[in-house]
ROTORKE-25242 format. One record per residue (C-alpha): x negated, y, z negated; residue in three letters. Coordinates in nm, 4 decimals, padded with zeros to 6 digits, always signed. Layout:
<fidos>
{{X Y Z} ALA},
...
</fidos>
This chain:
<fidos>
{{-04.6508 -02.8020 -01.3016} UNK},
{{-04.5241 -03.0565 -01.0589} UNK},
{{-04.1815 -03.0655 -01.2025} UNK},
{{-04.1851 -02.6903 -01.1613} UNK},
{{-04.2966 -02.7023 -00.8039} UNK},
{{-04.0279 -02.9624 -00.7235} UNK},
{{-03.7145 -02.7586 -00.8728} UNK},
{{-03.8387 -02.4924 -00.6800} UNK},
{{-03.8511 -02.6941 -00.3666} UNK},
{{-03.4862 -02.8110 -00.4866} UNK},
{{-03.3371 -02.4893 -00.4851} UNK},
{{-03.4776 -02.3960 -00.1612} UNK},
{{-03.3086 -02.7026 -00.0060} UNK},
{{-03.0078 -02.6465 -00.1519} UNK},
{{-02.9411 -02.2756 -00.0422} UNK},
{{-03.0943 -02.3478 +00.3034} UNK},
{{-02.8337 -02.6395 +00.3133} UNK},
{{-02.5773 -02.4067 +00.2281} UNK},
{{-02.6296 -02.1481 +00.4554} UNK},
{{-02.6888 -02.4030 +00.7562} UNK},
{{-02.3386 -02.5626 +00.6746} UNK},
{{-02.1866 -02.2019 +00.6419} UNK},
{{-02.3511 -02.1429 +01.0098} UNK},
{{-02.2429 -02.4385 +01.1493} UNK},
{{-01.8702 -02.4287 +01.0836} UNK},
{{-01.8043 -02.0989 +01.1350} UNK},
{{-01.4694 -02.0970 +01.2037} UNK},
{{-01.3186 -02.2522 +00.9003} UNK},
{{-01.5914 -02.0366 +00.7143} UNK},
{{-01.4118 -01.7247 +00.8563} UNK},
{{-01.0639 -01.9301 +00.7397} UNK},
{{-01.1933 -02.0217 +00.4031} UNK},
{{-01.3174 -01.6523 +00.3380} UNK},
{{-00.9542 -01.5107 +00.4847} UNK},
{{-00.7881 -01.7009 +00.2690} UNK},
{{-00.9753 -01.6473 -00.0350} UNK},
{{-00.9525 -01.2803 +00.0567} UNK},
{{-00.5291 -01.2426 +00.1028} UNK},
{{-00.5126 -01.4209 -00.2235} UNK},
{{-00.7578 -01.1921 -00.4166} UNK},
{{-00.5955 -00.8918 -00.2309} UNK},
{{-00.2424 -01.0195 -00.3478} UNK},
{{-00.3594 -01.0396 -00.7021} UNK},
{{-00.5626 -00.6825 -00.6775} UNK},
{{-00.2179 -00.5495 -00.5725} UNK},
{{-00.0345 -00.7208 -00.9145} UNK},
{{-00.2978 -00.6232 -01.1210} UNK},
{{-00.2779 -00.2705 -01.0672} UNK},
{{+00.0899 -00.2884 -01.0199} UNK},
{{+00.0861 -00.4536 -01.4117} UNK},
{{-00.2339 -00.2067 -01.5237} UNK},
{{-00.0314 +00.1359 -01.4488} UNK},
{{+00.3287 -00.0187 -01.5381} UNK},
{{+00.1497 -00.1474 -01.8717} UNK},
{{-00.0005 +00.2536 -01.8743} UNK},
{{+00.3319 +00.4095 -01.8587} UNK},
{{+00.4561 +00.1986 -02.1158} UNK},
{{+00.2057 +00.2673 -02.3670} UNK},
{{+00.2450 +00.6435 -02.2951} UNK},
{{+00.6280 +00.6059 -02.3752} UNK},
{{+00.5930 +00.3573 -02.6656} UNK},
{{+00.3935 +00.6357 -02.8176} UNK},
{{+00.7308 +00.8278 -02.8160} UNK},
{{+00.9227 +00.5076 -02.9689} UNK},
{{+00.8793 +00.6185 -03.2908} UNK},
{{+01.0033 +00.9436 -03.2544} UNK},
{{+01.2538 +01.1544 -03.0981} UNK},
{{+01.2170 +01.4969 -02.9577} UNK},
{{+01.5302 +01.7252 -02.9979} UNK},
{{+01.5209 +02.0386 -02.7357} UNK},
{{+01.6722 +02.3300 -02.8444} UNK},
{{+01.9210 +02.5998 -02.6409} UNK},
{{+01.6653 +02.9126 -02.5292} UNK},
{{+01.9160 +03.1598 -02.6995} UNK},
{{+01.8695 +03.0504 -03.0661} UNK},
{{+01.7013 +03.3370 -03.2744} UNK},
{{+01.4590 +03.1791 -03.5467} UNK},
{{+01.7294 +03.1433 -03.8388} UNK},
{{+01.9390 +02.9867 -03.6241} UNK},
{{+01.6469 +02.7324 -03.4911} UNK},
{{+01.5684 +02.6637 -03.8643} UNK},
{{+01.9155 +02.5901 -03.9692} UNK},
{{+01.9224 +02.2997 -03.6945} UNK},
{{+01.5930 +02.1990 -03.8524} UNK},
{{+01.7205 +02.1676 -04.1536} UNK},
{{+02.0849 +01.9413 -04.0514} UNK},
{{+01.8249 +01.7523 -03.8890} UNK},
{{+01.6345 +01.6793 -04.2033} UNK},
{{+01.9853 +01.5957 -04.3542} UNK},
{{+02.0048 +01.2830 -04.2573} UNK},
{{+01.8932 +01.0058 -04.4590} UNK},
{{+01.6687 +00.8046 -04.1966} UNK},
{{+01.5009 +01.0984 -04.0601} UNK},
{{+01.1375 +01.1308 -04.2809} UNK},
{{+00.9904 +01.4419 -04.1503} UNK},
{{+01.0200 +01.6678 -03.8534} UNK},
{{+00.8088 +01.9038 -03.6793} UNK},
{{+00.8775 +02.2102 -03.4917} UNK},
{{+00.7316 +02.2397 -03.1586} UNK},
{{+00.7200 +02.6002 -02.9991} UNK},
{{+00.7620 +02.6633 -02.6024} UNK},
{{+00.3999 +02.8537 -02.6437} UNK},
{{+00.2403 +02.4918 -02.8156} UNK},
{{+00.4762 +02.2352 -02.5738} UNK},
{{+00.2800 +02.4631 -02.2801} UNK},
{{-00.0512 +02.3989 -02.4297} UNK},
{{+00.0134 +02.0692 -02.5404} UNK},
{{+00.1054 +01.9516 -02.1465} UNK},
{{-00.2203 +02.1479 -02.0506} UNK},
{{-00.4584 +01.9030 -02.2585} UNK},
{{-00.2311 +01.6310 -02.1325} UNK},
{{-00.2973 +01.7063 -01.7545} UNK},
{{-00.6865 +01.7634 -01.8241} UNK},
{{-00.7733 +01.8727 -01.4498} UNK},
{{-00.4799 +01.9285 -01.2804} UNK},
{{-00.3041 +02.1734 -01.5544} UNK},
{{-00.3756 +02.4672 -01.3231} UNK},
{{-00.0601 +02.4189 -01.1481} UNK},
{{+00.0563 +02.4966 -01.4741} UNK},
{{-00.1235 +02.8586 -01.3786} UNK},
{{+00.1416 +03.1166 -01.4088} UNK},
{{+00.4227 +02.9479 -01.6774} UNK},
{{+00.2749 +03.1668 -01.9617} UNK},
{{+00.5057 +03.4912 -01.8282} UNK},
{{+00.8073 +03.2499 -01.7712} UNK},
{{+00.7410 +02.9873 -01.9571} UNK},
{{+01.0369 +02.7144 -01.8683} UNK},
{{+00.9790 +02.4578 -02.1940} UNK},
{{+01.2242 +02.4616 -02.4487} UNK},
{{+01.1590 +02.5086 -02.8295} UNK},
{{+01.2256 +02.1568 -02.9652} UNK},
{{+01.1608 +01.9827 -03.3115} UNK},
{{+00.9734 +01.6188 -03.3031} UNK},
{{+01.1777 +01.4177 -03.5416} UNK},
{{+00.9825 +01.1044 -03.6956} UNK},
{{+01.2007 +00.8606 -03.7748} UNK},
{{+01.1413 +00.6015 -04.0942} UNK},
{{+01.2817 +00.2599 -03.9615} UNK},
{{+01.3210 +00.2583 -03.5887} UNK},
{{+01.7117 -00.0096 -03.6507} UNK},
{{+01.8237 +00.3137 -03.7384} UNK},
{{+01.7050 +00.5029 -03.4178} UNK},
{{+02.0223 +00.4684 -03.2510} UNK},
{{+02.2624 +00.6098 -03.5364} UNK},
{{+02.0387 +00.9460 -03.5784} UNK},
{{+02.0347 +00.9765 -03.2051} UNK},
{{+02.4369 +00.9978 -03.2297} UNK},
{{+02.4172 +01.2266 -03.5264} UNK},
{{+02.1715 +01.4569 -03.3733} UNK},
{{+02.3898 +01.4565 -03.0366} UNK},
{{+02.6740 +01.5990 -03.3290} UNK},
{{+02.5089 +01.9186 -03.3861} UNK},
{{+02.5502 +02.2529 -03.2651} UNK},
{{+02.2519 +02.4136 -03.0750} UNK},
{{+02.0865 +02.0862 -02.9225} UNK},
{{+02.0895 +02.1289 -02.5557} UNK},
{{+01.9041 +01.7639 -02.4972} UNK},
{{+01.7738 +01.4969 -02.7479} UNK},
{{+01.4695 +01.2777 -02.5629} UNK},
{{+01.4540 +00.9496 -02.6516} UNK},
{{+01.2660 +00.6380 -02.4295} UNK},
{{+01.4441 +00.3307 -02.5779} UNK},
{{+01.6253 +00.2507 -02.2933} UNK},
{{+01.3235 +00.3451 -02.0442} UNK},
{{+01.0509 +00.1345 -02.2479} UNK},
{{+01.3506 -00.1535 -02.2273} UNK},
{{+01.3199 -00.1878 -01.9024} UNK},
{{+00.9661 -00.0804 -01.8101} UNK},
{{+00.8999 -00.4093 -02.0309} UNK},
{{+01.1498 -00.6171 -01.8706} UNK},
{{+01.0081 -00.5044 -01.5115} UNK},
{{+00.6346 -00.5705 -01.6218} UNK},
{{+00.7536 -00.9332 -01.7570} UNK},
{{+00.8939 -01.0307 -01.4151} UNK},
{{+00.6267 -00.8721 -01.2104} UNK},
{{+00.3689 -01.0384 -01.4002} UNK},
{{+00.5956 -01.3909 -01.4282} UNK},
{{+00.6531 -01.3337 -01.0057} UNK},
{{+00.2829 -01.2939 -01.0257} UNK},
{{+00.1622 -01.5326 -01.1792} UNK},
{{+00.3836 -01.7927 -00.8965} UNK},
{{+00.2378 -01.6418 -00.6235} UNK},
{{-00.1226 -01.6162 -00.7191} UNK},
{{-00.1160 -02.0095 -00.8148} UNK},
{{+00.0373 -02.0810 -00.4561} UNK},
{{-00.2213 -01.8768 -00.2980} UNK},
{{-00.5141 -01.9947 -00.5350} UNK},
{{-00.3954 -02.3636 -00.4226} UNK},
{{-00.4015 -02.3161 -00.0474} UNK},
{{-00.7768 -02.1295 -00.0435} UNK},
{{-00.8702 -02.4356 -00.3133} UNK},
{{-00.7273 -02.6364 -00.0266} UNK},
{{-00.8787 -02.4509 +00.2569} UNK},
{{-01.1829 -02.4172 +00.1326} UNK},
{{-01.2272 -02.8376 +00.0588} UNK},
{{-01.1444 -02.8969 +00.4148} UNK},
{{-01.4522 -02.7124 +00.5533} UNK},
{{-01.6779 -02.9149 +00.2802} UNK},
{{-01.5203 -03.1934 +00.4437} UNK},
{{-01.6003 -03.0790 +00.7564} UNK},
{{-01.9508 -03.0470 +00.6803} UNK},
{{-01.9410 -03.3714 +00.4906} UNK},
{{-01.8320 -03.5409 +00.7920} UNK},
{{-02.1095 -03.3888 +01.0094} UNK},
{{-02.4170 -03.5220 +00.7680} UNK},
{{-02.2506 -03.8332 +00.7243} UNK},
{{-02.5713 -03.9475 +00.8594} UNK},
{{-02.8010 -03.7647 +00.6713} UNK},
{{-02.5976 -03.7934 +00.3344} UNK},
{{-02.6845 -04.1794 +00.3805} UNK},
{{-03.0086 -04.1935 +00.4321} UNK},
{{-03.0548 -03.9353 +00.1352} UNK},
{{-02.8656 -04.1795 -00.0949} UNK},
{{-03.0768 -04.4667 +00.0307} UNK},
{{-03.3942 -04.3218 -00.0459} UNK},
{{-03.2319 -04.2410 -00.4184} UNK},
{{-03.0731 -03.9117 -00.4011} UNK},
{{-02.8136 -03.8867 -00.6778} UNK},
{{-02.4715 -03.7374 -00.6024} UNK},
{{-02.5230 -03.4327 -00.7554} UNK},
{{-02.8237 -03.3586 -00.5511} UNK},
{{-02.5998 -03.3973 -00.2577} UNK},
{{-02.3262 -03.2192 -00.4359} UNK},
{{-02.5470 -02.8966 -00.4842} UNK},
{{-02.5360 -02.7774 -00.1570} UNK},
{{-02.1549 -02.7830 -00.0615} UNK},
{{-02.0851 -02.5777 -00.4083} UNK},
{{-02.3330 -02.3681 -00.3345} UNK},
{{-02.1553 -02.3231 -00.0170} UNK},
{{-01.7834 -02.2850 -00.1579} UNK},
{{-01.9346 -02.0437 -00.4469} UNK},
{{-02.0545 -01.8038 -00.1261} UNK},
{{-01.7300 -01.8538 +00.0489} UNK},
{{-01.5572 -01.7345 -00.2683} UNK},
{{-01.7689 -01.4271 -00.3405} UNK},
{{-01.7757 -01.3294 +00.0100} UNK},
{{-01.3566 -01.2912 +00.0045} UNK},
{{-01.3593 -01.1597 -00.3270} UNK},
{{-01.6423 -00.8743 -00.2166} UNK},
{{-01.3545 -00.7969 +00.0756} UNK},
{{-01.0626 -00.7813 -00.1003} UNK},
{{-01.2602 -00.5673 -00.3657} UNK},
{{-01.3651 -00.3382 -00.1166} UNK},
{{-01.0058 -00.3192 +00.0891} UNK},
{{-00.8257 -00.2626 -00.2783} UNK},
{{-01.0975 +00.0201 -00.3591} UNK},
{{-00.9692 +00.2156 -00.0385} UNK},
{{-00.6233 +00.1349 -00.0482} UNK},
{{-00.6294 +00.2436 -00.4414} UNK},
{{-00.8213 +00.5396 -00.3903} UNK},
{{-00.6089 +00.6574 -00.1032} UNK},
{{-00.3328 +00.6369 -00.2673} UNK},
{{-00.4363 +00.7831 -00.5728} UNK},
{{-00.5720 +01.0804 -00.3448} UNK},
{{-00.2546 +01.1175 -00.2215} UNK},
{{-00.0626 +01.0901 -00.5479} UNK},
{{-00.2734 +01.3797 -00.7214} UNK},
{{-00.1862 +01.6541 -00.4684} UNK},
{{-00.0178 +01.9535 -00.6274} UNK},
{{+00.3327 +01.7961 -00.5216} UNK},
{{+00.3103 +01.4468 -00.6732} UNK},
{{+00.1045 +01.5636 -00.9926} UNK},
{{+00.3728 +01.4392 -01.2654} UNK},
{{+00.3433 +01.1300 -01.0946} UNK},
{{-00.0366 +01.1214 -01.1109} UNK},
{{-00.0387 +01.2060 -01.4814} UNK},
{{+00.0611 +00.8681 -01.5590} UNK},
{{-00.1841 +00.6812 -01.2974} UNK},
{{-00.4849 +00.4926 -01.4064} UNK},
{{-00.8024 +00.6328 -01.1969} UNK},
{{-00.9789 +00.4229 -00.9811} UNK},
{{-01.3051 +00.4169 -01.1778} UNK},
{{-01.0292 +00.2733 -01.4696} UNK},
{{-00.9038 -00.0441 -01.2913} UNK},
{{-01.2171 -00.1247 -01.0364} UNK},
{{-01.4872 -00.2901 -01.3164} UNK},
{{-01.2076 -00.4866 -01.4818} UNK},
{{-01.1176 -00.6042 -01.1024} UNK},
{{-01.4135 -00.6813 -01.0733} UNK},
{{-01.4744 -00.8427 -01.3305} UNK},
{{-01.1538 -01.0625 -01.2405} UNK},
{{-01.2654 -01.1126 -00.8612} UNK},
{{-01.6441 -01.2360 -00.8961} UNK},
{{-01.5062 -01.5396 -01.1405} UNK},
{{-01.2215 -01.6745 -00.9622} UNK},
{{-01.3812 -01.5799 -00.6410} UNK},
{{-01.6408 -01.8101 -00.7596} UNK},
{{-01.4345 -02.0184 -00.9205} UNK},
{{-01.1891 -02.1063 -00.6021} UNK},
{{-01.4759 -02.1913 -00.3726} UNK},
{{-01.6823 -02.3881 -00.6398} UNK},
{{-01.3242 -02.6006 -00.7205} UNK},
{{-01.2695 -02.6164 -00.3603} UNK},
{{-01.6380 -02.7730 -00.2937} UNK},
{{-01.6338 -03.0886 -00.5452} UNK},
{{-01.2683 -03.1020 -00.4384} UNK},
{{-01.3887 -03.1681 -00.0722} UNK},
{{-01.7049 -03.3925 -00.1950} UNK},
{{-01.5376 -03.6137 -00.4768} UNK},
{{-01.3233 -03.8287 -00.2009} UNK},
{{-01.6182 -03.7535 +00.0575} UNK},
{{-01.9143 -03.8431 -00.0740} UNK},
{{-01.8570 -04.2277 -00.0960} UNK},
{{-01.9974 -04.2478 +00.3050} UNK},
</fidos>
């Protein structure tokens, strides 16, 4: 029962400590949490940047495999299944399948979910092209049937994402490399920030921190406070830059599903997609930065 009572009583000093030390050095508590902010905010910005570039990318390697041939809107049937059949020809094609203007229509319906009815209307007129899906058996071969299907009569446009997943790759690599730099420059200087206001507040119980380790404290007693302090420092940024990266993203995302930019927005991840895994990036190294940054500031410290 006593040993209960006295952890209590620990934990009580310890986040009284904290907050008193938060209180009384304000203004590199305002620094430490601005800094620890612009870095999360920096990183919430790559992350989604990397989250809807790796999005796109999976929506076009789903096309990798296969190539979709669009036909010329003259072609009666006969002459639409004669193509079909040149197409099947060649040796590294396995299977294709024929894709109707009526079913591409439907198909982009599903695909847009809640913003098809734009697509209102396209049934009298409908714009899409017939087109056959070809499936291709070894993708080495993807460029040689692409050649040979650009070879025959009555193919007005043969889609194929090689070349865009190529570089939709190569431009999530260096973002995410570029990244990477940054957020270890900026995680360094709030690590850094933050252990120069536990020094502060070191320096200003050097007093009290004595007589505590005369009267047997140990150093983690001591210690307990100033993390406690550096984990709320760290939380507190991360809880802005969640909250400024929740507008921003939602704002924008506003924005980018208005009638105008909706092909754009069919390919954006929605904010309730991205915000729990942000989170669930922000609270750790939130908590991590100020709790590195507090035995950083202690270790060299402490010895008073």
């Amino acid at each position: 029962m006593g040993y209960t009572v006295m952890m209590i009583r620990s934990i009580f000093y310890v986040i009284k400590q904290s907050l008193v030390n938060l209180w009384r050095n304000r203004t590199m508590t305002v620094a430490s949490v601005t800094s620890v902010s612009a870095t999360l905010l920096i990183l919430g910005i790559i992350f989604l940047l990397i989250v809807n570039i790796s999005n796109f990318s999976d929506y076009a390697s789903d096309q990798f495999d296969v190539v979709q041939v669009f036909l010329n809107d003259d072609q009666s049937n006969a002459e639409m299944k004669a193509i079909g059949d040149k197409i099947l020809a060649i040796d590294e094609v396995s299977n294709i399948t024929f894709e109707s203007k009526e079913q591409a229509l439907v198909k982009m319906k599903e695909e847009w979910d809640e913003y098809s009815t734009v697509l209102i209307g396209l049934e009298e007129r409908n714009p899409l092209p017939n087109s056959y899906i070809v499936n291709i058996d070894n993708l080495v071969y993807s460029d040689s049937i692409v050649r040979k299907l650009n070879q025959i009569e009555g193919i007005e446009m043969v889609k194929y994402y090689r070349d865009v997943i190529q570089k939709i790759e190569s431009i999530t690599s260096f973002i995410r490399t570029l990244g990477l730099g940054i957020i270890v420059i900026l995680l360094f200087v709030s690590t850094f920030v933050i252990s120069n206001t536990i020094k502060l507040a070191v320096t200003a119980r050097k007093t009290e921190i004595q007589i505590m380790k005369y009267v047997g404290a140990t150093h983690w007693f001591i210690r307990w406070p100033f993390i406690l302090e550096g984990t709320i420092l760290g939380l507190v940024g991360a809880g802005i830059s969640a909250g400024l990266i929740y507008a921003g993203y939602s704002q924008t995302y506003d924005l980018l599903t208005q009638d105008f930019y909706v092909l754009i927005a069919a390919y954006i991840v929605p904010v309730s997609g991205v915000m729990s895994d942000l989170l669930q990036v922000f609270i750790p190294v939130g908590a991590g930065i100020g709790a590195l940054g507090s035995l950083w500031g202690v270790r060299k410290y402490l010895n008073v």
